[in-house]
Backbone as JSON, one array per atom type, in Angstrom:
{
  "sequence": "XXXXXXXXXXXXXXXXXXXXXXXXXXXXXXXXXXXXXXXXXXXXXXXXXXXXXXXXXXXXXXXXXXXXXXXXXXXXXXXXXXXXXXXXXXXXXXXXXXXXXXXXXXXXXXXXXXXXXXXXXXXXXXXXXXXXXXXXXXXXXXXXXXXXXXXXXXXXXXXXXXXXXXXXXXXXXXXXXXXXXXXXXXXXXXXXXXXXXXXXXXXXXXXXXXXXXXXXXXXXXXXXXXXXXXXXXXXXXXXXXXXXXXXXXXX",
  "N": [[-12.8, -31.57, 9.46], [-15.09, -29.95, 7.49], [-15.16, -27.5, 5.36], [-17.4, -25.0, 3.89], [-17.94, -22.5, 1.66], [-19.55, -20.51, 2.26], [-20.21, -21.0, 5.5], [-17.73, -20.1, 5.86], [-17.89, -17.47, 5.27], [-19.81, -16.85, 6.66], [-18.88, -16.92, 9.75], [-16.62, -15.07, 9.47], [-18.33, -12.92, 9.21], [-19.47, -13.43, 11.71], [-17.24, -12.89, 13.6], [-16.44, -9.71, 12.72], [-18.63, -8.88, 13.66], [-19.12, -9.48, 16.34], [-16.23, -8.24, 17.07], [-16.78, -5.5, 16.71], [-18.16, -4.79, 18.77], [-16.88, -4.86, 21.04], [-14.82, -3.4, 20.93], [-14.56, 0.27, 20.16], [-16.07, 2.15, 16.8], [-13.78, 3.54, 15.88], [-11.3, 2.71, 16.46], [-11.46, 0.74, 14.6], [-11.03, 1.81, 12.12], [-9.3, 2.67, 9.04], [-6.17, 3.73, 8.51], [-3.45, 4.68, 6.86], [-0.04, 5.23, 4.9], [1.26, 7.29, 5.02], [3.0, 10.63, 4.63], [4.33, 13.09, 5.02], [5.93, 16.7, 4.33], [7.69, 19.12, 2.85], [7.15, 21.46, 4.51], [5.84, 21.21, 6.82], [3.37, 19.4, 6.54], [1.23, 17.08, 6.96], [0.07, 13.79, 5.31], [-2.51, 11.7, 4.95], [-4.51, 8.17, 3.78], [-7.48, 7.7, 4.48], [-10.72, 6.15, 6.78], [-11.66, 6.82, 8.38], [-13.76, 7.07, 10.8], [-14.99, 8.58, 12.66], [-15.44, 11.23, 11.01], [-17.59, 11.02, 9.29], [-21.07, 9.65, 8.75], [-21.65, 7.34, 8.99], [-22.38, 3.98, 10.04], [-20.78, 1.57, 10.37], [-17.41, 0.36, 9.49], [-15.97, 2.22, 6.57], [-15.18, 1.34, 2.81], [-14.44, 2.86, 1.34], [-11.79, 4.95, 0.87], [-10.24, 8.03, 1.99], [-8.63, 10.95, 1.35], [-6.35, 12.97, 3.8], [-5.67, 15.43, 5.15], [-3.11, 16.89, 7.86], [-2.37, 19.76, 9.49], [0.9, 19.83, 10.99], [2.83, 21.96, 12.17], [0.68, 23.23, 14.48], [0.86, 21.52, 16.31], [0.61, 21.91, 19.63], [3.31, 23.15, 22.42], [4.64, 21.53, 24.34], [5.8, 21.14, 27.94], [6.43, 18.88, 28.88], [7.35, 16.69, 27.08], [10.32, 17.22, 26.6], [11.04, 16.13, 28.9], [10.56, 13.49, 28.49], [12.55, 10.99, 27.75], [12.83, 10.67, 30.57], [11.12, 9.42, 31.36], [8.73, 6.64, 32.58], [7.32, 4.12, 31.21], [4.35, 3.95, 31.68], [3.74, 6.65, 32.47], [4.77, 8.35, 30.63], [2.77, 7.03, 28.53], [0.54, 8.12, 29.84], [1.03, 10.83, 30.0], [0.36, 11.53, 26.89], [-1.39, 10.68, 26.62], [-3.36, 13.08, 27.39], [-2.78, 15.13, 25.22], [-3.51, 17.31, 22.77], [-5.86, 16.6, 20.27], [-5.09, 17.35, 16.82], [-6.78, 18.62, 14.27], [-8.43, 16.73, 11.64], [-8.54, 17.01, 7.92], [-10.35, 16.51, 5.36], [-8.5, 16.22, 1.88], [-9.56, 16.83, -0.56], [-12.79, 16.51, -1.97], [-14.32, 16.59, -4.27], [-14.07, 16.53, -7.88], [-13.32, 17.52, -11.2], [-14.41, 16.96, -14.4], [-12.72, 17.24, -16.92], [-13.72, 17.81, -19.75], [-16.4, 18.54, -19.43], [-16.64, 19.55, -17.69], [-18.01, 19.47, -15.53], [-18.15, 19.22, -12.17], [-17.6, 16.13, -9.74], [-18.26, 13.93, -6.94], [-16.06, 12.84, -5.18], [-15.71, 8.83, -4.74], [-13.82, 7.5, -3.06], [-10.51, 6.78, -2.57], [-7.33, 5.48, -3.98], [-5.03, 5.09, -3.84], [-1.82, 7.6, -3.82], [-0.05, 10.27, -4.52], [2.54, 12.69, -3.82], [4.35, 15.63, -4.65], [6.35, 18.18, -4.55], [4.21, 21.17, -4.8], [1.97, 19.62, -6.15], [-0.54, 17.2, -6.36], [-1.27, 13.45, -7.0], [-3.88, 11.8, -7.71], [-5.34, 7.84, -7.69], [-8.3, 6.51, -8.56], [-11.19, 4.74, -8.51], [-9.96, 3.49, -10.94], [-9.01, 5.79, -12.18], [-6.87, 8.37, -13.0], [-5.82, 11.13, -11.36], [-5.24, 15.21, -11.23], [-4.25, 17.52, -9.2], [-3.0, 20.69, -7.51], [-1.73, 21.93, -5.04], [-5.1, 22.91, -3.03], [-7.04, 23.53, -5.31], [-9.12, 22.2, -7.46], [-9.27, 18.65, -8.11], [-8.58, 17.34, -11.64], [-9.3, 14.99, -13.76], [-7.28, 13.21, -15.43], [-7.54, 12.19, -18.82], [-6.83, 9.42, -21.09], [-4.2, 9.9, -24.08], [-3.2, 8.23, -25.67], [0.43, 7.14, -27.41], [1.28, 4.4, -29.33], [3.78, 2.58, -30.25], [4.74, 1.22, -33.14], [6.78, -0.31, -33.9], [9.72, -1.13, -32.93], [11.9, -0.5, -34.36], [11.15, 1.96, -35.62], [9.84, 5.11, -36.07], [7.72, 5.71, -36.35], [4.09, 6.84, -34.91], [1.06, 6.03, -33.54], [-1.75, 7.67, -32.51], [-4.05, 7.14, -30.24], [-7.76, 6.87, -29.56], [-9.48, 9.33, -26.77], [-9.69, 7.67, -23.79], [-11.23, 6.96, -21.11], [-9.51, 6.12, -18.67], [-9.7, 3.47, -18.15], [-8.35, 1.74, -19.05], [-6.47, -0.3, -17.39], [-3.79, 1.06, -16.32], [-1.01, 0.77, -14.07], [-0.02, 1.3, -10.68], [0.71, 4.16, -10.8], [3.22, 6.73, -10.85], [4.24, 10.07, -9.78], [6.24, 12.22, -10.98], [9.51, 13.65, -12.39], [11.45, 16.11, -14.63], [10.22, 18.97, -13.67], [7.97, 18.0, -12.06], [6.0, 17.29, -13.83], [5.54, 14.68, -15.41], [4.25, 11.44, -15.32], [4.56, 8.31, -14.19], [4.03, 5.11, -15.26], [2.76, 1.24, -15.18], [1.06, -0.2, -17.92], [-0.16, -3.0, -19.77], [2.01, -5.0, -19.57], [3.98, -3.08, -20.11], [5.9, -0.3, -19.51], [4.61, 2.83, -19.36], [5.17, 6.51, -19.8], [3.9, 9.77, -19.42], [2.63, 13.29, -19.97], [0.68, 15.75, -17.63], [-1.27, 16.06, -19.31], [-1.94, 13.81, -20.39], [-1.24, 13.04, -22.65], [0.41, 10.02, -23.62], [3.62, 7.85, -23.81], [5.02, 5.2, -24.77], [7.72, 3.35, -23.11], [8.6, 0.73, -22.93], [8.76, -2.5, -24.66], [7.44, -5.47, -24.45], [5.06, -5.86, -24.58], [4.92, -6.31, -28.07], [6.1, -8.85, -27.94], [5.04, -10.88, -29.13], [5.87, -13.8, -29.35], [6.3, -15.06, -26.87], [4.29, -14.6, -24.28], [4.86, -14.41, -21.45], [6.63, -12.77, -20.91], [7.61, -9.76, -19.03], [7.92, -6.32, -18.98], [9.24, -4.95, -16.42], [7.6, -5.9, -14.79], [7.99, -8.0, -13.02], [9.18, -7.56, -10.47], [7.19, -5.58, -9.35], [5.12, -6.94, -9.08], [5.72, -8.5, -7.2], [6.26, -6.66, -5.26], [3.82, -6.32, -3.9], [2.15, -4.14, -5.17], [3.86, -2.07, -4.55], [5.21, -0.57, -6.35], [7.35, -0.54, -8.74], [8.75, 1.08, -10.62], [10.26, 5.08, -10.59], [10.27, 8.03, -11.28], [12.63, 10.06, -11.97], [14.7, 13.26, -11.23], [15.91, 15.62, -13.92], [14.33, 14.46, -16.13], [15.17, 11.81, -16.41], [14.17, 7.97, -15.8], [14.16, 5.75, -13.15], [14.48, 2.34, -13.8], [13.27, -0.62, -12.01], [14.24, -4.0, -12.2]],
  "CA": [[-14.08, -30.92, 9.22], [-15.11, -29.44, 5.82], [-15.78, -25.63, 5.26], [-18.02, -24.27, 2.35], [-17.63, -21.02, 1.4], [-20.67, -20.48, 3.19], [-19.63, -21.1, 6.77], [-16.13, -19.28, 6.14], [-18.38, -15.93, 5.29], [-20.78, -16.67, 8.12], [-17.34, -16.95, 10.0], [-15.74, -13.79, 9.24], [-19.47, -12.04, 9.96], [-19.85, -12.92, 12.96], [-16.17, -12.21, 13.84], [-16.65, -8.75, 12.75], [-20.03, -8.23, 14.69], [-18.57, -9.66, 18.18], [-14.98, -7.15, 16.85], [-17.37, -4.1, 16.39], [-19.48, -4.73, 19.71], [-15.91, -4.66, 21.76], [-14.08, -2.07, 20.26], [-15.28, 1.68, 19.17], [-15.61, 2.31, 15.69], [-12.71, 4.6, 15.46], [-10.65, 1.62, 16.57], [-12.25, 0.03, 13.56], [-11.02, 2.52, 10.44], [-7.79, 2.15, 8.39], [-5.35, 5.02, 8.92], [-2.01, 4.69, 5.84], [0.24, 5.73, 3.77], [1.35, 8.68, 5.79], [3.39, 11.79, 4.0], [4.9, 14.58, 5.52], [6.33, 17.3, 3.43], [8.62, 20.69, 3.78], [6.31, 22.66, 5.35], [5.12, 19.98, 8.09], [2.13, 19.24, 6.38], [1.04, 15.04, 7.19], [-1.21, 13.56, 4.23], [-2.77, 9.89, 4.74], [-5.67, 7.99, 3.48], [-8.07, 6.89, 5.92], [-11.66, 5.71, 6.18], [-11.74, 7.46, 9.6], [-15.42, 6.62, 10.83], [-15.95, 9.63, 13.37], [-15.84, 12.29, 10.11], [-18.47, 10.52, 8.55], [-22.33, 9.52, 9.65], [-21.82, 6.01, 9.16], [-22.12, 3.06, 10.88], [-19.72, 0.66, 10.2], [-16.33, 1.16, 8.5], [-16.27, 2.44, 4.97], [-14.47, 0.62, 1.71], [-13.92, 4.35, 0.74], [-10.57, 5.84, 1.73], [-10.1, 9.61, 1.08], [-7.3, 11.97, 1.31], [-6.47, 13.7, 4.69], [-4.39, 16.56, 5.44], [-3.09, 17.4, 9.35], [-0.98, 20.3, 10.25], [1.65, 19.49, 11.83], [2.7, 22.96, 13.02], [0.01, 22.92, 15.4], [1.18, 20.86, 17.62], [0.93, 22.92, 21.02], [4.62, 22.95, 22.75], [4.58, 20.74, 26.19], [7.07, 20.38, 28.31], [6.78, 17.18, 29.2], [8.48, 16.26, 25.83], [11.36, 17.67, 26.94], [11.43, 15.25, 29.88], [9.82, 12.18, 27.84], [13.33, 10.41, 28.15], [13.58, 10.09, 32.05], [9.43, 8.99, 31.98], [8.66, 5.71, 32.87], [6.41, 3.66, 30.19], [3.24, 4.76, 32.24], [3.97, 8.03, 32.69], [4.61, 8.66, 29.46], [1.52, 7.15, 28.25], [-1.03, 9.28, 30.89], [1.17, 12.45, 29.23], [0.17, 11.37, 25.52], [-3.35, 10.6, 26.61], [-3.8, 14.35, 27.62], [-2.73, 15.79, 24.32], [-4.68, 17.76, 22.11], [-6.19, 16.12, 19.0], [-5.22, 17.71, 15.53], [-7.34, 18.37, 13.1], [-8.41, 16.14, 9.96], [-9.59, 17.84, 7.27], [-10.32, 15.83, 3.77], [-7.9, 17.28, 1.26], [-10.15, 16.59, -2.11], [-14.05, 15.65, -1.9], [-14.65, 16.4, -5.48], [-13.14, 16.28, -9.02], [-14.08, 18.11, -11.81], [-14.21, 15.94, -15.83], [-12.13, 18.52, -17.92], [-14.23, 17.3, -20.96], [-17.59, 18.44, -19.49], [-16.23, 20.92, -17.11], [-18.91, 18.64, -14.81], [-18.19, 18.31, -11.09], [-18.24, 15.08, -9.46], [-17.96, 13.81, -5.49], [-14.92, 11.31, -5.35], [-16.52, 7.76, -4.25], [-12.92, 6.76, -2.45], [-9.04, 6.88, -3.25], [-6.59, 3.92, -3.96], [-3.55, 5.25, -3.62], [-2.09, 9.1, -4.11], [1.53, 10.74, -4.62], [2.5, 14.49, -3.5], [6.05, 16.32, -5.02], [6.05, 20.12, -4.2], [2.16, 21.61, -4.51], [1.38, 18.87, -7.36], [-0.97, 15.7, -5.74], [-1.91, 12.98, -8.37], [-4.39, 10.53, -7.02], [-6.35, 7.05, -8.11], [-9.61, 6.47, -7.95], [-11.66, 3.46, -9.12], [-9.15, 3.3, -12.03], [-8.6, 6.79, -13.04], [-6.0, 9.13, -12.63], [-6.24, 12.72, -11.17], [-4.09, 15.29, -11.1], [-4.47, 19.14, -8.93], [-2.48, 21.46, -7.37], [-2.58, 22.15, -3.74], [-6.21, 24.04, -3.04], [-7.44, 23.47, -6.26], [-10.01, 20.88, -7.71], [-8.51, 17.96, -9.14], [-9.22, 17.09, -12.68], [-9.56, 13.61, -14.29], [-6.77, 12.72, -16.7], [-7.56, 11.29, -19.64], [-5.37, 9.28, -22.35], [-4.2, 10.05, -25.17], [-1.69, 7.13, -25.98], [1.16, 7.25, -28.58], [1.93, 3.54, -29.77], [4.65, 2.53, -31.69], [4.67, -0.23, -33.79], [7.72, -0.79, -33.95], [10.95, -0.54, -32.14], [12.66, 0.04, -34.97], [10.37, 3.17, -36.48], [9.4, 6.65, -35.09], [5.92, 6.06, -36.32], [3.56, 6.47, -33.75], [-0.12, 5.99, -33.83], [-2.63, 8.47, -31.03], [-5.68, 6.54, -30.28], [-8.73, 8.11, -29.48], [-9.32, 9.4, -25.68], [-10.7, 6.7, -23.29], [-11.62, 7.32, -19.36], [-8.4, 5.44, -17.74], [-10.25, 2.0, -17.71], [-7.03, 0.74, -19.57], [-5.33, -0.71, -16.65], [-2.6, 1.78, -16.0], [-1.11, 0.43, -12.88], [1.3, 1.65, -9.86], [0.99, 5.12, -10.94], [4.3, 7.52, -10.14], [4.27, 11.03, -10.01], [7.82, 12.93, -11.03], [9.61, 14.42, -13.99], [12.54, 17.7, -13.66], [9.39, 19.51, -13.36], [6.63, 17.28, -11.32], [5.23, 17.52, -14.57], [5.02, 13.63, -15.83], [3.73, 10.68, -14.6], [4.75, 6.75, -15.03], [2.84, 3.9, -14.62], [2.41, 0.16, -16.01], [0.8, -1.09, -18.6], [-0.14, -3.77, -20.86], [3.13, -5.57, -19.63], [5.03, -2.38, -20.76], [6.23, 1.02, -18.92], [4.57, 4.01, -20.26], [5.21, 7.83, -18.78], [3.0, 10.67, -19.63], [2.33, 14.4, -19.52], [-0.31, 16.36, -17.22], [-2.46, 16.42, -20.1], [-2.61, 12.71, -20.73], [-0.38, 12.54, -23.7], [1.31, 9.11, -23.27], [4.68, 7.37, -24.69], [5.28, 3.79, -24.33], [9.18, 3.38, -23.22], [9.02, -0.52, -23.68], [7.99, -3.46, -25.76], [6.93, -6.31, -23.78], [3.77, -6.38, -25.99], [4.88, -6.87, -28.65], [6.56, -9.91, -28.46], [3.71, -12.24, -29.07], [6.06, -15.16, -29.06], [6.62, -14.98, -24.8], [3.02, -13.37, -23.38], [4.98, -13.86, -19.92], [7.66, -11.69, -20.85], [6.86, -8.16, -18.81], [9.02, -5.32, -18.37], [9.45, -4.42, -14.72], [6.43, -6.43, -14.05], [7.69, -8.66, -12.15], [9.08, -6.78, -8.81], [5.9, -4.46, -9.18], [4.24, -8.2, -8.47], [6.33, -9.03, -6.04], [6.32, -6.05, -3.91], [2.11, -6.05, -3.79], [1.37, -3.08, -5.73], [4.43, -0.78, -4.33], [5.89, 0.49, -7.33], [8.79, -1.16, -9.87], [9.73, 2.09, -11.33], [10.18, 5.55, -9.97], [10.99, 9.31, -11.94], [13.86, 10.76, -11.15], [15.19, 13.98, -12.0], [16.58, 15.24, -15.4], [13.67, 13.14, -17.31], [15.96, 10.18, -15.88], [13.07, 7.48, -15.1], [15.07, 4.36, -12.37], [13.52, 0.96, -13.43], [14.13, -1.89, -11.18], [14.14, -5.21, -13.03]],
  "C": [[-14.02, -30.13, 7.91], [-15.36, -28.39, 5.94], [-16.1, -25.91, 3.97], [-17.48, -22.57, 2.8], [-18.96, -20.21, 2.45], [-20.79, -20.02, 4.92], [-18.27, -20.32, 6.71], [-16.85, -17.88, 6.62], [-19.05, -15.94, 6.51], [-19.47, -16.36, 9.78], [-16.9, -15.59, 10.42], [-17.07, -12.52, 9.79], [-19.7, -12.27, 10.87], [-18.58, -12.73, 13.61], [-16.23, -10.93, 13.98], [-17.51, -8.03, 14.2], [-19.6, -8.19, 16.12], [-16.9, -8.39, 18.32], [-16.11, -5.46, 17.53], [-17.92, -3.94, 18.1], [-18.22, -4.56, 21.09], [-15.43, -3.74, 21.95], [-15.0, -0.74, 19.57], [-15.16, 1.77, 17.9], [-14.29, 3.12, 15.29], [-11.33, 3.53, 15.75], [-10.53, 0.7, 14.79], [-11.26, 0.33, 12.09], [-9.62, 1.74, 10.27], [-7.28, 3.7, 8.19], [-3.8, 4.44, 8.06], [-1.78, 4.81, 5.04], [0.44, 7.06, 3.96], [2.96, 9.08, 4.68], [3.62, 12.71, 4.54], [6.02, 15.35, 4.5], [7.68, 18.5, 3.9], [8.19, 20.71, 4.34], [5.86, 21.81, 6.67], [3.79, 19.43, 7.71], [2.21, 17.61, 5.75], [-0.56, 15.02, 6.16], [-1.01, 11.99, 4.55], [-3.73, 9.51, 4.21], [-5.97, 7.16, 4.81], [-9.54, 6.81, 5.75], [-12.26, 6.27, 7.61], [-13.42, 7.8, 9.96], [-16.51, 8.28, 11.77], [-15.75, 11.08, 12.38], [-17.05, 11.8, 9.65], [-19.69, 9.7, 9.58], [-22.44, 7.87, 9.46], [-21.48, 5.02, 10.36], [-21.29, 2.24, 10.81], [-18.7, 1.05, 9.54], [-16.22, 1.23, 7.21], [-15.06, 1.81, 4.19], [-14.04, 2.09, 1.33], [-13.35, 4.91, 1.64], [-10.26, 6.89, 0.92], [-8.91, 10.02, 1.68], [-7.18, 12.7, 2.7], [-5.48, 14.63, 5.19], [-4.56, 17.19, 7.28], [-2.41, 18.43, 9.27], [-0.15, 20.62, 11.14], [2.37, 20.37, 13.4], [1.62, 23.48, 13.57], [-0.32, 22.66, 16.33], [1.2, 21.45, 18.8], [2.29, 22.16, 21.42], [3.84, 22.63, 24.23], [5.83, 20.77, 26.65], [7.77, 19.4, 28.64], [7.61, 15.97, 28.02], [9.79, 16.28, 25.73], [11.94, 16.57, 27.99], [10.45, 13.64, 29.18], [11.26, 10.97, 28.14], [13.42, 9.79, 29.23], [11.53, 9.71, 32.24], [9.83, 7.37, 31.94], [7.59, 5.36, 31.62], [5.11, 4.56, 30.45], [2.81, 6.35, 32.41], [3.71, 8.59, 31.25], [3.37, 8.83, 28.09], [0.08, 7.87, 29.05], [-0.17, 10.76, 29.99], [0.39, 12.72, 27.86], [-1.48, 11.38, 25.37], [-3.96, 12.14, 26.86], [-3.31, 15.7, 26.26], [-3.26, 16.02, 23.63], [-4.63, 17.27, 20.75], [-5.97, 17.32, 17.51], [-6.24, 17.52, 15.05], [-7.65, 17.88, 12.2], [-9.19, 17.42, 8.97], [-9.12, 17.24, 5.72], [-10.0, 17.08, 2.48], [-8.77, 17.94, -0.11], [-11.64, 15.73, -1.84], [-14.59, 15.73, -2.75], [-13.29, 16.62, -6.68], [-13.81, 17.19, -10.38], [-13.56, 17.14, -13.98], [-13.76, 17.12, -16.65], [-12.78, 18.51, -19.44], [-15.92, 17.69, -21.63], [-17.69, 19.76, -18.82], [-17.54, 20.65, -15.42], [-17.68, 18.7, -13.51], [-18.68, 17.11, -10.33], [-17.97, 14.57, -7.87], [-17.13, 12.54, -6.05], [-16.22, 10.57, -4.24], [-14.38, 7.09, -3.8], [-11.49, 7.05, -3.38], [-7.95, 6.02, -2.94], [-5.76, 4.17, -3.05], [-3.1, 7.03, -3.64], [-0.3, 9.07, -3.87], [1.61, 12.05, -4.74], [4.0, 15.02, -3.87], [5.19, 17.35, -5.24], [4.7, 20.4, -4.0], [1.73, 21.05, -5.66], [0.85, 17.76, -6.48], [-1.52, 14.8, -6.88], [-2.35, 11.75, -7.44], [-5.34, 9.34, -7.5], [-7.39, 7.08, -7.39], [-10.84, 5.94, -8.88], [-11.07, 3.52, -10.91], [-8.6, 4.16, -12.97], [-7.63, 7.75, -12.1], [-6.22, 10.42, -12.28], [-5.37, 13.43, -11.1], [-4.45, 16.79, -10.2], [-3.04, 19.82, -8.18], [-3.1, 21.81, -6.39], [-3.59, 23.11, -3.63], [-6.93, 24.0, -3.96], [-8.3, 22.09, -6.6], [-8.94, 20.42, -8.24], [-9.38, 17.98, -10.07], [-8.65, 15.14, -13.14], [-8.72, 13.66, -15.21], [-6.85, 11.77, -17.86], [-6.47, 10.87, -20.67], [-5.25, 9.33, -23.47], [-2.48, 8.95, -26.07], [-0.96, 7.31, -27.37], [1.94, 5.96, -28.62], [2.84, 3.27, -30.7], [4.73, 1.17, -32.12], [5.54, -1.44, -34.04], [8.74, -0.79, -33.73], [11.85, -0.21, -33.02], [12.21, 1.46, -36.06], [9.93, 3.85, -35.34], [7.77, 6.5, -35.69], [5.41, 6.04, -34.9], [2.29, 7.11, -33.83], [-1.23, 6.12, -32.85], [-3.65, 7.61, -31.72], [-6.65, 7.66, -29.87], [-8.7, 8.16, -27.56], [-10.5, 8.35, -25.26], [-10.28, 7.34, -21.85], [-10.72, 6.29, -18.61], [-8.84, 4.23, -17.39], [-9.36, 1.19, -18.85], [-5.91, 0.04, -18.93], [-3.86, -0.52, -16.74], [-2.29, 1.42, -14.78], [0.19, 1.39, -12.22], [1.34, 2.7, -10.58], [1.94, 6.12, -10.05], [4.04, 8.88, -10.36], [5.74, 11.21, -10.2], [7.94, 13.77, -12.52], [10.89, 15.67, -13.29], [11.58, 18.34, -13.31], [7.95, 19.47, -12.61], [5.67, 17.47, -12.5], [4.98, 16.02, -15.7], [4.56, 12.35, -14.7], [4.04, 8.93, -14.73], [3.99, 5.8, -14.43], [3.26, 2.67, -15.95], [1.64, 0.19, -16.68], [0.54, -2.26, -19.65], [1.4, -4.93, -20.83], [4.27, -4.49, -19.77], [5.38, -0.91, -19.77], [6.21, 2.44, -19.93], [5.04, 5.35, -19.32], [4.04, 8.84, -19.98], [2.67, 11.89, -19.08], [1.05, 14.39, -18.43], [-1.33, 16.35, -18.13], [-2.9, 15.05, -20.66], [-2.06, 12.2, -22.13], [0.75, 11.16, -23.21], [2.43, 8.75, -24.21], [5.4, 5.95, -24.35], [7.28, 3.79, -24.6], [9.82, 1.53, -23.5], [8.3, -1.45, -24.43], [7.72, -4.36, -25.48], [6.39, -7.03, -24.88], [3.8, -6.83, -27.28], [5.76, -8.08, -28.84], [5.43, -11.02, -28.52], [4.08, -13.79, -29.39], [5.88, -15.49, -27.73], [6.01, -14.5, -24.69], [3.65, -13.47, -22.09], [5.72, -12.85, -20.1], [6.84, -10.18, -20.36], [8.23, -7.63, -18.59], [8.85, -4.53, -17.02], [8.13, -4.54, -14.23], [6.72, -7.6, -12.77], [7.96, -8.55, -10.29], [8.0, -6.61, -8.4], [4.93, -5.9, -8.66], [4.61, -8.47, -7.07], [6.16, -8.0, -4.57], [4.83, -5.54, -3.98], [2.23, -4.14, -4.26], [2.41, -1.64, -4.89], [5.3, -0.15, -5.19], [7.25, -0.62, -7.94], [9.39, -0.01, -10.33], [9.36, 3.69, -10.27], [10.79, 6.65, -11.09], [12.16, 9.93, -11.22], [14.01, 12.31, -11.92], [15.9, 14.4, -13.56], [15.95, 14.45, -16.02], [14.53, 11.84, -17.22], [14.36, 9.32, -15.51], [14.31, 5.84, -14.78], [13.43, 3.22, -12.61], [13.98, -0.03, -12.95], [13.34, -3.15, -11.86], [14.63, -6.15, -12.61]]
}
């Protein structure tokens, strides 16, 4: 039998519809990418349907902070070992729901001094009280409690691997496909990310510094530098900051 594209989508919609009409929406959301810190404090993204007045589940995943110390003390935890499957699950079912509470629901454009409501968040990375998070292709950066702000770039190309020249472009709004953004640095104070084939890092303020040359070899356009893990492992990172301005690239 033949499929169009047609019948696949019709397909997958009424899949959904007969899913939705079974199951509660809260069944429904997407809940990952969980974070726990010192302090006990759990950060995930989630699209979590009973905060929000919608009906169906949202494409926009935001930031969510639980705390952990919270937890009321049971005793039945204590005896969770000698429970039986059942048991165990009727204890779990009578425990009290934590809190969500969305960490970041706006942003503010450091350029305009403009607040703006985030419309959803990719991805996000937390060292000490620094959070730096995407969001439809731009970078953010705040400080727990605090608005984030919008990083913009200020790139420093070099022309040539064998010269210290190096030539700042003008600032553009992060629609330069910076990918797999890292937070780190000795001070949680840079940031690394792909692009262009190449591994740049970059201050808090958006000052960048391209560490390889990929690009320019314009004999080999496949040639990437620590592009091809970062392929391989769907969008979980090729490189990583380390301490001591050390940055570990896996190749």
């Amino acid at each position: 039998m033949n499929y169009s594209w047609d019948t696949i989508r019709d397909q997958v919609r009424e899949f959904r519809a007969n899913l939705q009409a079974i199951y509660p929406l809260q069944i429904l959301s997407t809940v990952k990418e969980f974070t726990i810190d010192a302090s006990n404090q759990l950060y995930f993204l989630s699209d979590h349907l009973a905060l929000t007045n919608e009906i169906s589940p949202s494409r926009n995943l935001q930031l969510y902070h639980v705390d952990l110390n919270k937890i009321p003390y049971s005793d039945w935890l204590n005896k969770s070992d000698r429970m039986t499957e059942a048991e165990y699950l009727a204890a779990c079912s009578k425990a009290p729901l934590l809190e969500w509470n969305v960490l970041f629901e706006e942003y503010c454009n450091p350029k305009t001094g403009t607040h703006f409501r985030l419309q959803g968040i990719t991805s996000y990375d937390i060292k000490d009280d620094t959070v730096m998070f995407t969001s439809h292709n731009g970078i953010f950066i705040s400080k727990m409690g605090q608005i984030p702000r919008l990083v913009y770039s200020r790139s420093m190309h070099v022309c040539d691997t064998q010269s210290t020249e190096r030539h700042p472009t003008s600032k553009t709004l992060l629609l330069d496909g910076r990918l797999d953004p890292k937070l780190g640095g000795n001070h949680v104070d840079k940031i690394a990310f792909i692009k262009n084939r190449d591994i740049w890092v970059m201050d808090l303020e958006g000052n960048e510094r391209q560490l390889t040359f990929c690009s320019l070899n314009t004999k080999d356009p496949t040639l990437n530098c620590g592009g091809v893990e970062y392929m391989m492992r769907n969008f979980t990172g090729s490189l990583a900051i380390t301490g001591h301005h050390r940055i570990l690239i896996h190749l």
